[in-house]
N, C-alpha and C positions, 0 to 999 in steps of 0.2 A: 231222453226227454223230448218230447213235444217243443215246438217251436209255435210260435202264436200262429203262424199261417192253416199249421195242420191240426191247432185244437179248433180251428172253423170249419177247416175244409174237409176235415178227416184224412185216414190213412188207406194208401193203396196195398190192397192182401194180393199178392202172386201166386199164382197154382203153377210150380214148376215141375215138368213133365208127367203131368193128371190122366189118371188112368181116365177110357173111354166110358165108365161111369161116373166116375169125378167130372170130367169135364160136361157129361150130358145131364147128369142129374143134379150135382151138389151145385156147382159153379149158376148154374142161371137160378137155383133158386136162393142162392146167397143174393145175388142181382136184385131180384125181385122185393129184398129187404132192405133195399135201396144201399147195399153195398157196394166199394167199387171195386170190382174185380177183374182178373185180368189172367190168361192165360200167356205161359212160356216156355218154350221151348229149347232153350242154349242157357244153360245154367251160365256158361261167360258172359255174356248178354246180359243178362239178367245181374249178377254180380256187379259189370259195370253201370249198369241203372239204379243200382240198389246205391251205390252211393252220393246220387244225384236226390235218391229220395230214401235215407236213411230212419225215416219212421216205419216203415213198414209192416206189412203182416209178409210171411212165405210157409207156403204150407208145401213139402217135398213130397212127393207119389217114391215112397223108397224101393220100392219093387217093380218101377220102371225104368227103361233105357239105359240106366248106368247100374257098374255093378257094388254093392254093398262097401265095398273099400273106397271106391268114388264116390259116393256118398256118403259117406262120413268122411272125408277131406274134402268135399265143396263146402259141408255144412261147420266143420273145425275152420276152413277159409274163411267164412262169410261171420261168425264166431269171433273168429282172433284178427280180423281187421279195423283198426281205430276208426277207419269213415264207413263201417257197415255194422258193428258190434249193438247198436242199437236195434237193429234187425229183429224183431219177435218171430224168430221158428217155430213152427210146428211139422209133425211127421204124421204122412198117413201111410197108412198098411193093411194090405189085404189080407195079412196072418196076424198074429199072437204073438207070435213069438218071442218069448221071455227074455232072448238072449240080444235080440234088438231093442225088446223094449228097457233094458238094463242101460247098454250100451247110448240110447239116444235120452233116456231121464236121468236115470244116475249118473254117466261120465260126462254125458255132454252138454246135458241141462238145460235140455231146450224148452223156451218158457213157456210156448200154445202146445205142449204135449205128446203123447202118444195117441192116436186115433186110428182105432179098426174101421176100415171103410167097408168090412163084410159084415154089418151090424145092418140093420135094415134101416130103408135112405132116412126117415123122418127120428132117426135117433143121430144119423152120422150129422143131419142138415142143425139140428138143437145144438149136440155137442159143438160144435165149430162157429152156431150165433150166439151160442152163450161167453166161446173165447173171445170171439171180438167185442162182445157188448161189453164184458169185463176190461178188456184193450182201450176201448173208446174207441172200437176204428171208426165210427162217423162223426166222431168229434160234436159242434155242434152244430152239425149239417142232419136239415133230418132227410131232405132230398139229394140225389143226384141229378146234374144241369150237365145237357150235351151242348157244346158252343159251334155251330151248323152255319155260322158265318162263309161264305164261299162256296157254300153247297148248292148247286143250282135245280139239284131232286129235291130238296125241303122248300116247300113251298105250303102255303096256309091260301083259303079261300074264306072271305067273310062275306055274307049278305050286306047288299048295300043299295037302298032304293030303290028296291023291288028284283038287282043282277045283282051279280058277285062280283067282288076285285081281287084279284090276285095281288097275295106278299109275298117277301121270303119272310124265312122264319131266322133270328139270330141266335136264337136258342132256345132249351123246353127242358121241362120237369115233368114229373104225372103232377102235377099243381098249377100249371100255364105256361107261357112262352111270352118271349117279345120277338116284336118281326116290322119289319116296314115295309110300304109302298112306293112304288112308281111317282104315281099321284095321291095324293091323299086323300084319303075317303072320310075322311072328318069326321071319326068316330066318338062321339060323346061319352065323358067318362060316366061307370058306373051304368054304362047300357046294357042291354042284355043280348046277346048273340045269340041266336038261334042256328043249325046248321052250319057250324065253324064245320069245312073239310079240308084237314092236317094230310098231308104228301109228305113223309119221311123212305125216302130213295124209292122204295115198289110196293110199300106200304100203303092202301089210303087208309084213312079212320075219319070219322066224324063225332062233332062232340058240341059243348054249350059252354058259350063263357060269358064272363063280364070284360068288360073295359076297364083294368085299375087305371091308368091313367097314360100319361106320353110322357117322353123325355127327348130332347133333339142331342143329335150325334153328330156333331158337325153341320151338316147340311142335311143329315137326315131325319126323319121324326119316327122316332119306334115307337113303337107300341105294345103295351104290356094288356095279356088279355090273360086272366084266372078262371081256369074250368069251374064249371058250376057242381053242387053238389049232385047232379046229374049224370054228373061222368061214369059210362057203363065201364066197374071192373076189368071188362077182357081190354079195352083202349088202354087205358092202364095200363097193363101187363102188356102191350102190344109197346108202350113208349118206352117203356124201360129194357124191354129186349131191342130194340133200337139204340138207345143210348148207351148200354154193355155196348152192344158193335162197332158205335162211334168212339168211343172212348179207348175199345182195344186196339180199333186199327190206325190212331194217331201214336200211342203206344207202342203198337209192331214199328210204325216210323221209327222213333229213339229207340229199338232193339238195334236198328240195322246199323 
């Protein structure tokens, strides 16, 4: 079951060792559906995280890196353990094969399925949002929030009396960011921003918000600003392959 945290926050789906079209093709456009996703590479690693976050999705590439008898005793492991038995398995596969698909529905009953990943991508990318939509992995989050606090490449640029001021940004969605200044530019709520230009690491993009309004942070004042219905599509898709990266490589952190 769900814990009240993760029917808000949603559930983190593991791709544990994704073949080179899984990871390039399925993986960022599950991202893109404001999934959080997350590539791994040390099924031990991963075992050990999985019980720090026992709601999870794990989708296994069975026809990679390990062989068939080690993967069916990571996946019996991860199965028959009290603090990971909540775990939602699924299996992908580049074959058919009757005698795995027996072996991983009927004996070991895993609940997100059998999935041919040689099925062409916009059938393989359906099947695997339809497991999670049924899952509830985004719970009632409909966006993913990167938290860029400390990051000294995220930086935001707003127009301000004819120049620009520089912020950092403390975090972002494809639906706005909060971020603060140096000084403060006295931004009036509900204004209209023209020519916001967003610095996410080597990334720039430019975009159009409003001012929802401030909050102080101690001694700081953020500032929460919402893209306008403006926002060109590809920024979008440019935030959220940022935010996958940010999100995986805190991530790789707790693998180590």
């Amino acid at each position: 079951m769900a814990d009240g945290n993760t029917a808000f926050t949603g559930r983190k789906i593991f791709f544990i060792h994704p073949s080179a079209f899984t990871q390039n093709e399925i993986i960022s456009e599950l991202a893109q559906q404001e999934h959080e996703v997350y590539i791994v590479k040390d099924e031990d690693k991963l075992k050990r995280v999985l019980k720090k976050y026992p709601d999870s999705f794990v989708f296994a590439s069975i026809d990679e890196t390990l062989s068939s008898a080690k993967w069916e005793a990571w996946i019996r492991s991860v199965m028959g353990d009290e603090a990971t038995k909540e775990v939602k398995i699924g299996v992908l596969s580049n074959t058919s094969n009757e005698e795995s698909r027996k072996l991983y529905l009927n004996t070991l009953n895993v609940e997100c399925g059998f999935i041919p990943v040689k099925l062409e991508k916009p059938r393989v990318i359906k099947t695997l949002s339809d497991i999670l939509i049924a899952g509830d992995a985004r719970g009632r989050r409909k966006y993913i929030r990167a938290d860029t606090r400390g990051e000294t490449m995220t930086t935001i640029n707003v127009p301000n009396n004819g120049a620009f001021v520089t912020g950092e940004i403390r975090d972002i969605s494809v639906v706005g960011l909060s971020c603060v200044f140096a000084q403060d530019p006295e931004l009036e709520k509900n204004s209209l921003l023209h020519d916001i230009q967003i610095k996410l690491q080597s990334t720039l993009l430019k975009a159009e918000g409003i001012v929802f309004g401030s909050r102080m942070d101690e001694t700081d004042k953020v500032y929460v600003l919402v893209f306008s219905q403006k926002i060109d599509p590809a920024v979008k898709t440019k935030i959220r392959t940022y935010i996958q990266k940010n999100l995986q490589s805190k991530m790789d952190a707790e693998l180590k």
